[in-house]
N, C-alpha and C positions, 0 to 999 in steps of 0.2 A: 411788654404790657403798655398798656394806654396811659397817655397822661391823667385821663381822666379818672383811674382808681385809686391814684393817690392826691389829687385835689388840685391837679395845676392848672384846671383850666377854668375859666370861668361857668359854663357848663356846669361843669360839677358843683364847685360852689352854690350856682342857686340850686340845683337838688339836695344838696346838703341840707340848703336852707328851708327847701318846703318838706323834705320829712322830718325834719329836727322840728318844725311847728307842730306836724300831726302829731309825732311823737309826744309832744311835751301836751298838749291837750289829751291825747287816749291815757296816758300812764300818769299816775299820781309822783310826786317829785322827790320818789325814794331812790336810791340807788339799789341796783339790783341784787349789789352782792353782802355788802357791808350794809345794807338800810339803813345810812346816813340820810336823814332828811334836807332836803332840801327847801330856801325860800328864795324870792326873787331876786333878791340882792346876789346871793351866790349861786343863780342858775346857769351860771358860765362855768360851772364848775362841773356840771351833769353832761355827760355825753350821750350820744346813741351808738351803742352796738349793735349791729351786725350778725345775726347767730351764725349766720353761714358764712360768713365774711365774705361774702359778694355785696359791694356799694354798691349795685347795678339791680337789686333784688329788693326791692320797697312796696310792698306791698299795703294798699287802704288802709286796712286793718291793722297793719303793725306787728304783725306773727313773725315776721324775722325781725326784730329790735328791740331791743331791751334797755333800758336808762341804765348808766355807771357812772357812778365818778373819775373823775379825770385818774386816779389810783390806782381803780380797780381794772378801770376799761386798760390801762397799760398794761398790768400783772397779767389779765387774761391773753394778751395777744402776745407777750413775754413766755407763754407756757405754750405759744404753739412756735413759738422761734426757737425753744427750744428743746420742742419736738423733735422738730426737723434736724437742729444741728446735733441730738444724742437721742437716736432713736432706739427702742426696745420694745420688745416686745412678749409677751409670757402667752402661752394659750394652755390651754384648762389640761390638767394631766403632765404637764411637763416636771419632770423629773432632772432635770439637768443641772438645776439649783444646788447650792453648797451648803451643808446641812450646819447650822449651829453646832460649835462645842464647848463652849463654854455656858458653864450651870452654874449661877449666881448663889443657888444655896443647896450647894453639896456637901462645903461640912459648917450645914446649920445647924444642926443637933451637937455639937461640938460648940460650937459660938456660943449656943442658950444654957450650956453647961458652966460656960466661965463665970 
């Protein structure tokens, strides 16, 4: 991969820098997930995400970026790492699954009796 997807080069940096401006003008200074607000003081705390996680995909308008906080934007890129290191998968009809056995109130009418 390029240096450029993960921020080493100076390149990148300033595109970091002019969609994180558009960004922070189109969207209001909520985080997307937890709707902690934000103000300028702590605007270094809001990041931009990525929906498609291509940095190379910045669109005018903003349709692939979404505001996080520095917490949430982590957790989310957290649950596609580990995606990848523990994948699974269910598709609809699959029977393969291991049936519950144990019944939490099978002698409930015996309990309501004591």
């Amino acid at each position: 991969m390029s240096a450029d997807r993960f921020g080493a080069s100076e390149h990148y940096k300033q595109q970091e820098k002019g969609y994180r401006e558009r960004a922070l003008k189109l969207f209001p200074w909520i985080c997307g997930r937890c709707a902690r607000e934000f103000q300028y003081s702590g605007l270094s705390e809001l990041t931009v995400h990525h929906i498609d996680h291509d940095h190379t995909n910045n669109p005018n308008d903003g349709t692939n970026w979404e505001l996080l906080c520095i917490y949430c934007h982590d957790n989310e890129h957290d649950k596609y790492t580990k995606q990848e290191e523990y994948p699974t998968e269910i598709k609809a009809g699959d029977n393969n699954q291991e049936m519950a056995t144990y019944n939490p109130f099978a002698d409930l009418k015996a309990m309501l009796k004591k």
